[in-house]
N, C-alpha and C positions, 0 to 999 in steps of 0.2 A: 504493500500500500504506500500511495506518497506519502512522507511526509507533513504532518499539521503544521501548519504558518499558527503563528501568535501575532496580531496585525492590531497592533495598538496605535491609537488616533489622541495624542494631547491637544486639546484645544484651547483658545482664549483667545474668544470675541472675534473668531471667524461664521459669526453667523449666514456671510452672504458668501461663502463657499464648502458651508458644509454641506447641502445636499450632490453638489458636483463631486466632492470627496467619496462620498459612502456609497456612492453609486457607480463608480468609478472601481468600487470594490467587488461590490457584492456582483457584478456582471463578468467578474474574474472567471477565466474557462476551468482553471484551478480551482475546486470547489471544497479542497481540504484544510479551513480554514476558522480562526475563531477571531471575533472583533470584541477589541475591549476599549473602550470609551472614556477618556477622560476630560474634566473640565477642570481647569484652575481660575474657577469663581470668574468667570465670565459677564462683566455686566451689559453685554448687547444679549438678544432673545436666542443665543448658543444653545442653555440646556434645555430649554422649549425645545425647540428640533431634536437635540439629541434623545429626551424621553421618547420622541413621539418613534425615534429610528432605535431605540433600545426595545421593544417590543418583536424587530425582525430575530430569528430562528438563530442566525449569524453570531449576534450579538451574545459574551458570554458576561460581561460585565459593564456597568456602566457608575461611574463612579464622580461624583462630582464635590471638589475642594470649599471648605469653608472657609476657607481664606486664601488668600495667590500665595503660593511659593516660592514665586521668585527667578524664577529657572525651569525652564523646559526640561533638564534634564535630570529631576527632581522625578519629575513624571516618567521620565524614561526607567530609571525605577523601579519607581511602585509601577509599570504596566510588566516590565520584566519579571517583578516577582508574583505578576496575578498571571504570568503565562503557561498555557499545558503545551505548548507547539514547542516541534524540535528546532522550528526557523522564526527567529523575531525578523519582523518586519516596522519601523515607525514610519508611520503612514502622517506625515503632517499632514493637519485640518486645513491647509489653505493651497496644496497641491490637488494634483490626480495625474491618473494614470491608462495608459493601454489595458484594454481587458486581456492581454495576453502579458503583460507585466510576470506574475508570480508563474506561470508555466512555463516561460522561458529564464527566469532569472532564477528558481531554484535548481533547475539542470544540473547545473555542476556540482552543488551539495551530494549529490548521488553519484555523478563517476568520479568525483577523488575527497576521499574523507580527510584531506588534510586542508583542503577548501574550509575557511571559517570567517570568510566575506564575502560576497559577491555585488555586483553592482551592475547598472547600464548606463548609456548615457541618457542624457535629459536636453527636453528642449527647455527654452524660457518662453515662459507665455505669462501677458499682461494681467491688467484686472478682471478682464471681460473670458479672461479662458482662450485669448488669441495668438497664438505663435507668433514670436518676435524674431526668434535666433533659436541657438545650439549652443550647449555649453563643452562642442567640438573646441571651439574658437580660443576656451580658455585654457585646454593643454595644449596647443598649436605652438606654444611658448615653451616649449621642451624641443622642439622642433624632431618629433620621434615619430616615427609609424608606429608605434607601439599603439595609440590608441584610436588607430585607423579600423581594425579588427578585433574580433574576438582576442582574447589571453584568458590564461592562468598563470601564473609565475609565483613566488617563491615569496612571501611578506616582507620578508626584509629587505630583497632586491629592490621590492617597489616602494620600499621609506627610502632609499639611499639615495634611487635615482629621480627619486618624482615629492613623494610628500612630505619631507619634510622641507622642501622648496615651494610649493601651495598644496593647499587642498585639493587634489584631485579629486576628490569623491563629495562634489559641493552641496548633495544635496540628499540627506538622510532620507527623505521621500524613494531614492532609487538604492535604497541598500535593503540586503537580506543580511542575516548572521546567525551564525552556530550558538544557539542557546548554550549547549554546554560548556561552551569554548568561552563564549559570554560569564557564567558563574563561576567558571573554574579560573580566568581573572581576576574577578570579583567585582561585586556591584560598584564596592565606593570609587574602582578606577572612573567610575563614568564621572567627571568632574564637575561642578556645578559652581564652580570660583570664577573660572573664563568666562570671562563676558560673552565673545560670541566663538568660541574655537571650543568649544568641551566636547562637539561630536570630532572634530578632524583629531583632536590630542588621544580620544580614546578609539580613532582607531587606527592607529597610531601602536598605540598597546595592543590591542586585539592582532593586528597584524606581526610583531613579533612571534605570533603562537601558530603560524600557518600560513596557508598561500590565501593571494586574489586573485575573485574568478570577475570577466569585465566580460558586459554584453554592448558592442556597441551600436546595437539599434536602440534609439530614442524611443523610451518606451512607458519615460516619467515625463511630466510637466512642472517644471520648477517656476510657480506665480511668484512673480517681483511685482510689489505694488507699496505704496507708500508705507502700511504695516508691516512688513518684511522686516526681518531680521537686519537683511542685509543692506535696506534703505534707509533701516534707522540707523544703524551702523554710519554710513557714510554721510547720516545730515546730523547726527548728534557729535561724533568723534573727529577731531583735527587729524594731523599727518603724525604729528611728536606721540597723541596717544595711539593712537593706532598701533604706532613701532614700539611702544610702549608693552601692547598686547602680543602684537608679534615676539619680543624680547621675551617675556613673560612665556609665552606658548614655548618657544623653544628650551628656555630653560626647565620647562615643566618635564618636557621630552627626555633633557639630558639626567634631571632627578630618578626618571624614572629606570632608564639606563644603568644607572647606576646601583639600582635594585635588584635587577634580575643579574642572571647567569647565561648568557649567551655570546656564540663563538664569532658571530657575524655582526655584534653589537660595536666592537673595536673603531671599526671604517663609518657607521653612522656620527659613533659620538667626532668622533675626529672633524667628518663636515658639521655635524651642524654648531662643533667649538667657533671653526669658523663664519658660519653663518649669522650666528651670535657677534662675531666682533666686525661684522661687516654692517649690519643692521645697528649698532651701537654706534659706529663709524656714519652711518648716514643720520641718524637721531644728531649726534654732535654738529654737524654741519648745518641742520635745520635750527638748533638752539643759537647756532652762532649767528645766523640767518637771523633771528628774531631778537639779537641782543641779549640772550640769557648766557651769556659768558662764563658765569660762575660754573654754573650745571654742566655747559660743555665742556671745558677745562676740564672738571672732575670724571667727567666720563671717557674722556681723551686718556686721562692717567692711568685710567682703570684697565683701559686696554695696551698701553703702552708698561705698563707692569705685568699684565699675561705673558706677553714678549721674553719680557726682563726673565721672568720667574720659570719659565718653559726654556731659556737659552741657557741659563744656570743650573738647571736639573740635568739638561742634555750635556753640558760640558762635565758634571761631575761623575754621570753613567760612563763616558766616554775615558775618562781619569780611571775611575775604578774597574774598566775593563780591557785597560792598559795596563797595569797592576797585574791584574791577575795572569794576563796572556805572558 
């Protein structure tokens, strides 16, 4: 039998795209699936519709916050731990999808069990549900075939070469994942501190533990509309915090590196050390831009003593293996 999808929908105050959401679902050719409902205290007519779509067969939970949480991925969560399906699915309330979505994007969960992500691409569609673009456009900047077609490759390969340089997988609407692989992480990695990178950092983690499987027929619709994450992002946040988060994200990455035991982890931490002192390098340059000279200076220092403190450990490795030989 296929395996059961866990297709968990967080919502708040997407009332003028939830019915295109749920129906977008339940029309799935894939029909081994359970939907679990959540709201975080929505005050437009959200859990109105959602009662009245928690009565379908589909529906196994439907759960509504008395108060906001604060973070989407608060809810990711609690839907993870109300799930019985071997494939979590989050299904944001303000996307949709191909009804062939979940039959062609679980595939690979089935022929290689070390698969514990998979993904497709996504177009971008407006407020109205109308194809704008492809977010082809936004890996095009790796300048790789890689995601011209189908893959599977190896998790790590694909932090080194692609993610932890952007989000390749911009849009949790087009991911599946290995529950088990998911718990046998642990819930608290899903991060809920990052403003807006808590899904790319965790999977991020998740992908150290296995391969990605990549479908690339567009077969999610990622809505950018003034409530978007992503819109609020770029009309609430300047340049300096953004690099801020970005700085933050990647330090988050190397903490966690740091934690585990793995053989292929060496070559990640190594780029994104520098990645880190490139993005601190361009942060400075924008402070100095804006006259905050103190703050650049300090940050100048900070990288220019990495320097110092890495050329000093290497000459005294290089001393004491002279010595010995």
């Amino acid at each position: 039998m296929n395996p059961k999808v866990s297709i968990i929908i967080p919502n708040y105050n997407h009332e003028h795209f939830l019915e295109q959401r749920l129906q977008s679902i339940f029309y799935q050719t894939y029909k081994n699936f359970e939907v679990i409902l959540l709201d975080d205290c929505s005050t437009d007519n959200s859990q109105a519709i959602l009662l009245e779509y928690a009565k379908h067969p589909k529906i196994s939970h439907c759960v509504f916050n008395k108060t906001n949480s604060g973070s989407t991925f608060v809810q990711w969560r609690k839907g993870i731990e109300l799930a019985k399906g071997e494939i979590i699915w989050i299904a944001e309330s303000d996307d949709f999808c191909d009804d062939q979505f979940l039959e062609t994007v679980i595939k690979p969960f089935g022929n290689d069990i070390e698969v514990v992500l998979a993904y497709c691409q996504s177009n971008k569609v407006n407020v109205n549900g109308e194809v704008t673009g492809n977010w082809k456009n936004y890996t095009d900047y790796f300048k790789s075939p890689l995601f011209d077609s189908d893959f599977i490759i190896d998790g790590a390969i694909f932090i080194q070469k692609y993610l932890i340089y952007k989000n390749t997988i911009p849009n949790a609407s087009a991911v599946l994942m290995r529950k088990s692989k998911v718990l046998e992480l642990g819930l608290d990695e899903i991060n809920s501190n990052l403003k807006y990178c808590g899904d790319w950092l965790f999977y991020f983690k998740l992908l150290l533990t296995g391969k990605v499987a990549f479908t690339s027929k567009s077969l999610n619709n990622f809505r950018y509309h003034s409530q978007s994450v992503i819109a609020y992002a770029n009309e609430k946040e300047n340049k300096i915090e953004l690099l801020n988060i970005d700085i933050q994200l990647r330090d988050e990455m190397q903490h966690f590196l740091n934690k585990i035991n793995k053989l292929k982890k060496r070559l990640i931490s190594e780029k994104l050390k520098k990645l880190i002192k490139e993005l601190k390098y361009e942060k400075s340059l924008l402070l100095l831009s804006n006259k905050k000279f103190k703050e650049a200076i300090t940050l100048i220092f900070s990288i220019l003593f990495y320097f110092i403190r890495r050329y000093k450990l290497k000459n005294l490795f290089l001393k004491l293996k002279s010595k010995v030989t």
